[in-house]
N, C-alpha and C positions, 0 to 999 in steps of 0.2 A: 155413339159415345166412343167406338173404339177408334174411328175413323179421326177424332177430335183428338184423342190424345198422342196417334200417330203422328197426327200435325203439329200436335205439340212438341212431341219428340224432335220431329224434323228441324221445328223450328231452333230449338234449343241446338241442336247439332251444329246449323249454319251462324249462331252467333257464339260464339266461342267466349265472348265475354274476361273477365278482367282475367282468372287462371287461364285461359288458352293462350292471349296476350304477353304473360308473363312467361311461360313455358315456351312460347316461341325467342322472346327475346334473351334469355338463359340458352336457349339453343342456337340464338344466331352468336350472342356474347361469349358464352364459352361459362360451363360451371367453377373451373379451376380459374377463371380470371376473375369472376366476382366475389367467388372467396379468397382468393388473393387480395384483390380490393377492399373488402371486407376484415380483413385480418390487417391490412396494411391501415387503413384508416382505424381500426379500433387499439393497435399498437401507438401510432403517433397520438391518439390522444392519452393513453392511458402514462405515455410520455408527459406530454405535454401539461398535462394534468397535476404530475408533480409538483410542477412551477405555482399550482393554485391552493397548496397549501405549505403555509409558511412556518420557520421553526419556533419553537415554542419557546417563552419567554415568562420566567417565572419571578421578576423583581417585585419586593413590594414597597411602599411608600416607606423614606428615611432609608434605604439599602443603600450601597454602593455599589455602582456599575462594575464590575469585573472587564468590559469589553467595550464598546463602539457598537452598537443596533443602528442600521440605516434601513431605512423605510423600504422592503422586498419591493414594495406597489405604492404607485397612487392612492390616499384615499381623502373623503371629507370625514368631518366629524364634530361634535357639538362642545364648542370652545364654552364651558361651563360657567367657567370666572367671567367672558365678558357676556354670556347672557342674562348674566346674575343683577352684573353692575347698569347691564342695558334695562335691564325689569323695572329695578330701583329708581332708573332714571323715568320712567315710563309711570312709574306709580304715585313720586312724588309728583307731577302733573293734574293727579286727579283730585278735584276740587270736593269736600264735606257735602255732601246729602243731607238734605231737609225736607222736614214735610210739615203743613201748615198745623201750626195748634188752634182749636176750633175753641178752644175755653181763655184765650188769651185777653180778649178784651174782658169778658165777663172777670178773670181774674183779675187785671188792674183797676174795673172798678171797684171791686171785692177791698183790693187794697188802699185804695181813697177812702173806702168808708170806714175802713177798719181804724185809718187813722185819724181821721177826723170823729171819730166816735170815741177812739182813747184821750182826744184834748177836751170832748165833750166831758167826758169824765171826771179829769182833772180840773175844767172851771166850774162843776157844780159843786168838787168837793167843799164844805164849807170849814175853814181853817183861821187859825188867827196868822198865820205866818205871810206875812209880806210876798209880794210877787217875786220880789228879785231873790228871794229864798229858796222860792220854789222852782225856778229858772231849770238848773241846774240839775236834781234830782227828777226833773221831770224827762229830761232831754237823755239822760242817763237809762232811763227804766225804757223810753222807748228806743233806743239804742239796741238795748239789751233784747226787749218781745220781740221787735215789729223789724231791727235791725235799719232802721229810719236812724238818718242822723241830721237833725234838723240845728241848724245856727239856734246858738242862744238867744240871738234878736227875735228869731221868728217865734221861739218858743215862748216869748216873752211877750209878741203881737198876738200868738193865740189865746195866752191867759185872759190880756186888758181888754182884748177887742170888744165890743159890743154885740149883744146878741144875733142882732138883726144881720151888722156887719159877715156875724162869725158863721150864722146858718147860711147867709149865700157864696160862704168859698167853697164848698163841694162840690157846688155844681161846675165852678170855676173851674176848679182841678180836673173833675171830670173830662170837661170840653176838652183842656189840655192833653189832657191822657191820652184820647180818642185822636186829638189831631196829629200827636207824635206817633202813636201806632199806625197813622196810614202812610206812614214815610212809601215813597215811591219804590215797588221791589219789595216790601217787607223788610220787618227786622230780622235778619238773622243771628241764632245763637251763638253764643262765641265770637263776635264780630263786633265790627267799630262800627254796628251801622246801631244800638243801644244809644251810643255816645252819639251820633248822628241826628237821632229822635230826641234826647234831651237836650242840644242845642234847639233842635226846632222848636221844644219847649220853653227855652228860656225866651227863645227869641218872642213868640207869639205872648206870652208871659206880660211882655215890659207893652203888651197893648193893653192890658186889664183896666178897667177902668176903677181901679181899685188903689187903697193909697201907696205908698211903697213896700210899708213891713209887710203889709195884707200881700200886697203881690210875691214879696219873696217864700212867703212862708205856700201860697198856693202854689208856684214854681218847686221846689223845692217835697212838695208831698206828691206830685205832680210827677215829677222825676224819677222820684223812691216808687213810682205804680207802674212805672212801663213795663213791658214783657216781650221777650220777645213772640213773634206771629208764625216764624216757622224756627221750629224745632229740630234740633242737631239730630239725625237716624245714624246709626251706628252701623242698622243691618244693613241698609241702602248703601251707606258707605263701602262697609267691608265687598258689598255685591259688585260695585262701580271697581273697588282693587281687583278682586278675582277677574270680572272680565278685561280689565286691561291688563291683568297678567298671564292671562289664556290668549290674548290678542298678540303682543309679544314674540315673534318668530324666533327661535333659536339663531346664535350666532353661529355661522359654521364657520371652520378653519378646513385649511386643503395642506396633504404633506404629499410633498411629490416625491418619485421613484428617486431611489438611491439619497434623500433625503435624513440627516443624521439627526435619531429619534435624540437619540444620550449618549454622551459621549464617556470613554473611560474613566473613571475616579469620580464621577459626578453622582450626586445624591438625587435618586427617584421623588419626582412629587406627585402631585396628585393629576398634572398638566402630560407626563411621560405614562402616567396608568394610562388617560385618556386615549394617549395614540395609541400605546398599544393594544388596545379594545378595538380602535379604531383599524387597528390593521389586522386584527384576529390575531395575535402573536401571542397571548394570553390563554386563549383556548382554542388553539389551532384548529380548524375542521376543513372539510374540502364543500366548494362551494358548485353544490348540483349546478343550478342554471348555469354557471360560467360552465363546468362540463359539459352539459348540455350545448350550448353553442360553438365550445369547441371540436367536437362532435359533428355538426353538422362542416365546420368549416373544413374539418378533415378529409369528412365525406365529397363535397363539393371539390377539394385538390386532387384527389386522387382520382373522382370522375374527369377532372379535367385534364389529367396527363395519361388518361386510358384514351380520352378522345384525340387528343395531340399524339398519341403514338397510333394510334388507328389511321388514322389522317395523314399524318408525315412519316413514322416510321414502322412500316407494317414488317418488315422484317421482327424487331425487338417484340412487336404486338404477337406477331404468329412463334417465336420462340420464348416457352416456359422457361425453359434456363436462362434467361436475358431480363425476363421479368421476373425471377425471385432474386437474377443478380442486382437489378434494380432497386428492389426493395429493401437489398439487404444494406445497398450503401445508404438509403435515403434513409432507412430504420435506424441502420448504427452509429450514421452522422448524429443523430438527436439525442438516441442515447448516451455517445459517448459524451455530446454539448452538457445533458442532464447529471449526469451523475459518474461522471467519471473523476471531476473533484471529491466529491463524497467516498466515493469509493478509498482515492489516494489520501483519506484522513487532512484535505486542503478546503478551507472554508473561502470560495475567492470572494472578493471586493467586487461589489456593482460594476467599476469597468471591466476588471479583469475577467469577472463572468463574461459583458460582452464581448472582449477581444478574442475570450477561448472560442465562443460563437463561432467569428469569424475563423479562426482556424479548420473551425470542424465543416461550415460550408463551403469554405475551397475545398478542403481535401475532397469532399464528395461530389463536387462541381469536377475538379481535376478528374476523379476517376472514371465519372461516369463519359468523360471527354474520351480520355484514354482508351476505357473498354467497349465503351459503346455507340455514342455517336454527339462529336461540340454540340449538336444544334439544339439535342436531348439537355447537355450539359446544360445549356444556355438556361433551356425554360426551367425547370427543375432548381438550379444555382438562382434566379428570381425567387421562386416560390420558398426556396427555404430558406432566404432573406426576411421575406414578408415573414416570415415563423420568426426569425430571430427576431424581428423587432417587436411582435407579440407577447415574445417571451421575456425581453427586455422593459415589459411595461410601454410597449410604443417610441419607444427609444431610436427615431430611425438615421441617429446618429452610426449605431452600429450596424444597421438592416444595410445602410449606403458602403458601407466600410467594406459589408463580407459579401455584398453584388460586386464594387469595384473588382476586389480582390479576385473572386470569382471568375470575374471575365476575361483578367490578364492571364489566368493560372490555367484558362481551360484553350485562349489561345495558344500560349506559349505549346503546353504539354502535346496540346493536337496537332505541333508542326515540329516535335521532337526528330532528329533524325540523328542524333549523334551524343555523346557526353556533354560536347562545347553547348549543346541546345538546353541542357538541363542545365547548366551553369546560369547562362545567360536568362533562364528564365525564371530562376532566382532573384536574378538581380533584377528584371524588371519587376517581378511581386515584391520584393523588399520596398523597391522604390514608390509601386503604385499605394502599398498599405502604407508608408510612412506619408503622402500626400493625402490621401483621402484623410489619416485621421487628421494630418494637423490643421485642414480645411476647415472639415464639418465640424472638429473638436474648438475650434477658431466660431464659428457661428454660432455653438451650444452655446461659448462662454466661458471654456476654460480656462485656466491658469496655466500661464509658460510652463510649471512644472507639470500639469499635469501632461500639455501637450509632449513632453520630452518623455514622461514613461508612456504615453501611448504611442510614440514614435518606435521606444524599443519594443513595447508589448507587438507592432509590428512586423517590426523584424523579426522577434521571435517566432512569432505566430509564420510567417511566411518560410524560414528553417526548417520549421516543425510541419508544415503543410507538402513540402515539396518532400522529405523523408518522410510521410506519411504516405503521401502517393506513392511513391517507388513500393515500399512496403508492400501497399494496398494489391498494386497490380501485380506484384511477384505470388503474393496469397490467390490471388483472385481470377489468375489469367488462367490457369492448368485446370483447375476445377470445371472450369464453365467451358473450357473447349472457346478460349480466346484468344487469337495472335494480335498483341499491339507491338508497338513500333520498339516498345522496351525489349519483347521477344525478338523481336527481327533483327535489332541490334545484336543480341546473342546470337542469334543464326548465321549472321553474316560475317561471324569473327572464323576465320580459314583453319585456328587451332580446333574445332570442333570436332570430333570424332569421326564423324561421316563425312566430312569433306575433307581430311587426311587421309582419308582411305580411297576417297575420288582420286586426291592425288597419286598417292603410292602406287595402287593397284590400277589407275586407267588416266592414266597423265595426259592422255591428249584430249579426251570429255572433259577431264578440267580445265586444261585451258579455254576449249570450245563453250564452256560454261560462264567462266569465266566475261567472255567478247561476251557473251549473248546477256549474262546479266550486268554489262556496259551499255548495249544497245536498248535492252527493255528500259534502264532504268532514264535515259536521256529523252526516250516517245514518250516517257509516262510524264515527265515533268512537261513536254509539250504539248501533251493534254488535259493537265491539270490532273492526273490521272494519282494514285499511289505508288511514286517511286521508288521508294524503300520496299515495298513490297514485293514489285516487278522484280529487284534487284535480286533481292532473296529467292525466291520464287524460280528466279533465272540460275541460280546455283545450284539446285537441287534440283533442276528439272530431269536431269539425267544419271539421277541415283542409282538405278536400278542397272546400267552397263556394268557396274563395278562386279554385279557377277560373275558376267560372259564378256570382258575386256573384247580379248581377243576376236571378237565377232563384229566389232566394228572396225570400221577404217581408220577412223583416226588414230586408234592403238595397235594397230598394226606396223609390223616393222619390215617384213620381208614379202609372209604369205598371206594370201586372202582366202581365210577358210572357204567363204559362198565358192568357190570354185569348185570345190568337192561335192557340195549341198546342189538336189535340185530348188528349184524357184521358193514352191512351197515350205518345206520343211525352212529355208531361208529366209522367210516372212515371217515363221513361227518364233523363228530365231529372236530373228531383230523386234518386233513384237512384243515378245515377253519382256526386254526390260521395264515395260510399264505397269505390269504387275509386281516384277524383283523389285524395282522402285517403290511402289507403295508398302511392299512389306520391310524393305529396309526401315522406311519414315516409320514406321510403326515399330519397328525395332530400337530405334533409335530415339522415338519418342517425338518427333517432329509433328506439330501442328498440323490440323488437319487445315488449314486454307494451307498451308505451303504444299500438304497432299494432294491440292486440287489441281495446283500444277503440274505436279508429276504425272494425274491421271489423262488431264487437258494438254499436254502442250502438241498434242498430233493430233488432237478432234476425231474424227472418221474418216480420216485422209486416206488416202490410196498409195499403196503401195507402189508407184508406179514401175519401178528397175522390174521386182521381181514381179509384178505383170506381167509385164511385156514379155521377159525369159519366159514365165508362163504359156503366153499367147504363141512367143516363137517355136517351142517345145511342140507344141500340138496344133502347128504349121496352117492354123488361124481355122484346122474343120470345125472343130468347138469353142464354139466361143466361150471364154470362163465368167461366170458371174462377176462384178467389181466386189461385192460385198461381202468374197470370201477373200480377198487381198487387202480390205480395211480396218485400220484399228478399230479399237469396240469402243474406243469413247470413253467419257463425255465430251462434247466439242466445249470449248470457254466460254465461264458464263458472265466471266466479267471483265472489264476492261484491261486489267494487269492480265491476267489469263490470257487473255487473244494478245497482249503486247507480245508477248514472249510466247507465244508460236509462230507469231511472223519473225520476231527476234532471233529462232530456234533453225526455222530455215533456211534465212535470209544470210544467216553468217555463214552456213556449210555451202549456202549455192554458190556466194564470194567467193569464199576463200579455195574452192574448186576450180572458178572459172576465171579466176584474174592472176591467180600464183603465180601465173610465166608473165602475164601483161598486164601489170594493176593499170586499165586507164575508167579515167573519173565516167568518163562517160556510159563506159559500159557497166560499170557499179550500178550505176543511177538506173541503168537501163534493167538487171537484174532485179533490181531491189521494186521496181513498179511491175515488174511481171507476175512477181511471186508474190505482192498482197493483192493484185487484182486476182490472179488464180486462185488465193485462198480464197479472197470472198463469194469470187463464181462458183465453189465448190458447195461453199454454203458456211463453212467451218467459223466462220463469224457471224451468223443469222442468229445464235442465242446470248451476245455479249452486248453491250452499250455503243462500242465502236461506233461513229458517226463518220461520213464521206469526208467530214471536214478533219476528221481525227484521223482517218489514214491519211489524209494527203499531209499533215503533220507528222505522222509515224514514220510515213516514207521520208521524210526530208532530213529530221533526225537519223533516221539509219543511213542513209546516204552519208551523211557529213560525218557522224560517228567512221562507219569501213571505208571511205576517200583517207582520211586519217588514219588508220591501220593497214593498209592497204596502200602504201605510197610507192611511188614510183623511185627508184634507188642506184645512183651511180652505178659503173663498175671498176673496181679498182685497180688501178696496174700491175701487170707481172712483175711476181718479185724480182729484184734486180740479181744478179749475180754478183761478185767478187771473188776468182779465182774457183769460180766453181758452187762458191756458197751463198746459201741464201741470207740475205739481210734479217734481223732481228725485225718482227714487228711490223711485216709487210707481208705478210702470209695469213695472219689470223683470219679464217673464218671466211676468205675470199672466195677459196676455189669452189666452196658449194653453192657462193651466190652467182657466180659465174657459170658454172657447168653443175648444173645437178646431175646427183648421181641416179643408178639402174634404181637406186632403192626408192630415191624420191618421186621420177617420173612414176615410177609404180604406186606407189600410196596416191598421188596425186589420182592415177588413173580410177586405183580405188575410190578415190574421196567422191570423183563424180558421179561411181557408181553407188555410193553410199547414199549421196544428196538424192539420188531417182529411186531407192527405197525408203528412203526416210518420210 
């Protein structure tokens, strides 16, 4: 036994079953992202959801509209008055029920003999009064019992007749009786088919073999006997109405979205009760199963753009801050679409609800372009299209309107690089919303006028989307530790604090910063790379001299401190401004991607100047490790990063070794030695860089310092006159002609700068 339940154990252990399952997959998912996902889809619906309960509408029949009610939604509903009139028409159709009477013939013989029994009567009475006397009050009194209204002729043939005559017209009338009651079909009650059988009575009648008055008078009693054979039913009837007024389908009527129920000053009937029942605006409630499916539709978006960032951008997937930034635009986009007229006491109109829509799905298409990634933009700016036209009732007039919109606005903004780019990319979102609506607004059906305010709800809308975005990203960029291009523009403007002070305090880093974020930023457009970025990136990268100026070459004017310094303590020097750098940028508040150039633009390059001094010093018995002569890193991990370390070198080896003889050749020649030496070092082994992309970096840096770097007349000795120099032939000549002690010396520094750097 024990041995069994060990097995049991075991076996349980090795199948893990639906909770092991789910605990590993929370564990590979991440608990903070499912509850994010979780929060985020239970927010859009509890959003969304608003939309499924409509405002309440308390008119009653004979009121007057105070307003204009246009139908929130689509709905059907049972058009009262024509299922009424459809019934009626359906009822009058249905034909009298009968059912046969079993006593009917027995009753018209009943009636032959009754009559013929009361003339029996009449010709036994024994009277002195003459026939034609009696004519008259005889026809009268059976008028009156029997309701028989027999010709005075005939009443007159029954007195005279002869007995013999008079005993065989009963049986006569009889036969008749019976022949007329089996008219073909029955007699029915109520009906011409009475009158049908006493034709066929009279007819058969004129066969009697009987004289005339005898035959009319047995015609005639004959006639007064028929019955009819099937009997009118009332219940069978009413039964035959009911079911064909149970058979009867409702007449439905359909009112579509945006649909104007009643209009202002018009007087409620009992046809306006009906819709608004029909659309719940009467007793407004929220309608579960619609939540319920909104619900799951939520859930399914939000799994869907967890697997699309998993998949394509696993950066935003592995950064929490990037996914609650996410959320918060796609959250407050809908919110603000929901109830931000409610909020502002503004009840808008069916379009103008969808035009605000689209307002609110660019702007969050634009931001998310801006702060995180177009492509992100892309799919996201679709799906909260497909929402808007959801929420429009299926309306995908507007769902087309705020996708177009969308895509011009996360273009433009993603290729932003200047003021003139946010102009211009106004104008093409003005242009693209005013075409899209007067297209789709064109195939809806509208009206010129309408299409002329949806043209300006356009333009508005695209106004208000493009200062919604600047907004957006000014709020949004600092919080989340995000540099876009709106930031970089600010960075790159030379009045900024820290690069006034580059100037002031270390004027030759600036200008060397300067060249170098000229040359990043021309590789990086020849790579398709971020050249705005490179640009900035290249300004800042040598923040940190502003310290220790004077410890570099290029700010130097006479003396060259490392003369004094041994090798080491000279490394520690120059070295540290990539820590003074990073604390400046954090001083100063600078983005950490611009910090990453400051920490990257040397990688764990070698020191080489003061090496060598090192190696020279201790006359090669010891060798020095390299790795106490290299910076500490990081090397670039991304393609603007590695631009501007080869940017970073490539201008100091120049502008050292061509000063005295800028020729093209030997540029070219420089500029390929020093990216193949970085990349043999390794210094670009952690960035994107492709062979194809340096042999492009090179070409650009090339043609960029051939162009700075130019080959330069020399001007002629000023002339003399009496001893004096001419006005205006003197400027500026004699140092491009003979450099002075001070220049060949920095120069000599500079070379020595470029083999520690």
């Amino acid at each position: 036994m024990r041995s069994a339940r060990t097995s049991l154990r075991g076996h349980s252990r090795q199948a893990p079953g639906f909770r092991g399952s789910l605990r590993r997959w929370l564990h590979a998912v991440g608990t903070h992202r499912v509850t994010l996902a979780l929060f985020s889809a239970a927010v859009l619906t509890a959003l969304t959801a608003l939309h499924l309960v409509p405002d309440k509408v308390s008119l009653e029949v004979g009121a007057t509209s105070d307003r204009e009610i246009r139908a929130p939604r689509s709905a059907r509903y049972e058009d009262k008055a024509a299922t009424a009139a459809l019934r009626q028409q359906f009822l009058a159709t249905v034909a009298p029920q009968y059912e046969v009477d079993p006593y009917a013939a027995q009753s018209a013989e009943g009636a032959v003999q009754q009559v013929f029994a009361r003339l029996e009567t009449a010709r036994s009475q024994a009277t002195t009064q003459p026939v034609s006397e009696r004519v008259q009050p005889l026809a009268e009194k059976l008028l009156r019992d029997l309701d028989l209204e027999l010709s005075p002729e005939s009443v007159r043939v029954a007195l005279e007749l002869d007995r013999r005559t008079f005993e065989a017209l009963p049986a006569h009338a009889r036969r008749l009786v019976l022949d007329g009651m089996g008219l073909p079909g029955g007699i029915h009650e109520g009906t011409d088919d009475l009158q049908r059988a006493a034709d066929l009575v009279a007819s058969r009648a004129r066969s009697l073999p009987l004289a005339s008055g005898a035959r009319t008078l047995v015609r005639e009693v004959a006639q007064h006997a028929l019955r009819p054979t099937l009997a009118f039913s009332a219940e069978k009837t009413e039964e035959a109405r009911r079911q064909v007024a149970a058979a009867v389908k409702p007449v439905m009527a359909s009112i579509a979205f945006g649909e104007p129920i009643i209009h202002k000053g018009e007087i409620v009937t009992e046809e306006h009760l009906a819709k608004f029942t029909a659309l719940g605006l009467r007793q407004p409630r929220l309608d579960w199963m619609g939540v319920f499916y909104l619900a799951l539709f939520m859930i399914g978006v939000v799994a869907l753009i967890g697997a699309y960032l998993y998949r394509f951008h696993r950066p935003v997937y592995n950064d929490r801050r990037l996914l609650w930034l996410l959320v918060l635009i796609v959250v407050g986009s809908i919110a603000l679409f929901k109830v931000a007229g409610t909020a502002l006491g503004v009840k808008l109109e069916t379009a103008q609800y969808g035009y605000f829509g689209t307002l609110c799905v660019s702007v969050a298409g634009m931001l998310i372009a801006v702060l995180l990634h177009p492509a992100l933009a892309t799919m996201v700016a679709g799906l909260l299209s497909l929402h808007l036209g959801i929420m429009t009732n299926l309306d995908l007039r507007f769902a087309g309107v705020a996708l177009i919109s969308s895509l011009v606005g996360i273009h433009g903004f993603s290729r932003i690089r200047d003021r003139g780019d946010v102009v211009r990319t106004l104008l093409y979102l003005c242009l693209a919303n005013t075409v899209a609506i007067w297209v789709l607004g064109s195939l809806s059906g509208n009206t010129l006028p309408d299409l002329l305010t949806g043209a300006a709800w356009g333009i508005g809308a695209s106004m208000l989307a493009c200062l919604g975005t600047w907004l957006g990203v000014a709020l949004l960029e600092r919080p989340f530790g995000i540099t876009t291009h709106f930031g970089l523009l600010e960075l790159s403007d030379m009045n900024r604090p820290a690069l006034r002070r580059l100037l002031q305090e270390a004027p030759g880093t600036y200008i060397h910063s300067l060249t170098v974020g000229q040359l990043a930023e021309a590789a990086a457009e020849a790579i398709g790379a971020d050249a705005l970025l490179a640009r900035v990136g290249a300004y800042y990268h040598d923040l940190g001299k502003v310290m220790r100026p004077y410890c570099f070459v290029e700010n130097q004017t006479v003396e060259n401190i490392h003369n004094r310094l041994n090798p080491t303590l000279s490394k520690l020097v120059v070295t540290s401004h990539i820590k003074d750098g990073v604390e400046l940028a954090r001083e100063y508040r600078i983005p950490a991607a611009i910090v990453d150039f400051i920490r990257s633009h040397h990688g764990t390059g070698l020191v080489k100047y003061f090496y060598h001094q090192a190696m020279l010093a201790c006359d090669g018995e010891t060798p020095l490790p390299e790795h106490h002569f290299r910076y500490e890193g990081p090397r670039p991990r991304t393609k603007e990063a590695g631009i501007v370390m080869l940017a970073d070198s490539v201008e100091g080896a120049v502008r050292a070794a061509v000063a005295e003889r800028p020729d093209p050749a030997r540029i070219q020649s420089i500029v390929s030695h020093i990216i193949h030496d970085k990349a043999a070092d390794g210094q670009l082994a952690e960035c994107d860089l492709t062979f194809r992309d340096l042999s492009k970096v090179e070409a650009a840096f090339t043609r960029i310092l051939q162009g700075i770097f130019h080959a330069r007349i020399k001007y002629p000795e000023p002339l003399t006159v009496e001893g004096q120099k001419l006005n205006g032939l003197s400027d500026g000549t004699a140092s491009e002609r003979t450099p002075s002690a001070v220049d060949a010396g920095a120069d000599r520094e500079g070379r020595r700068e470029l083999a520690g750097s």
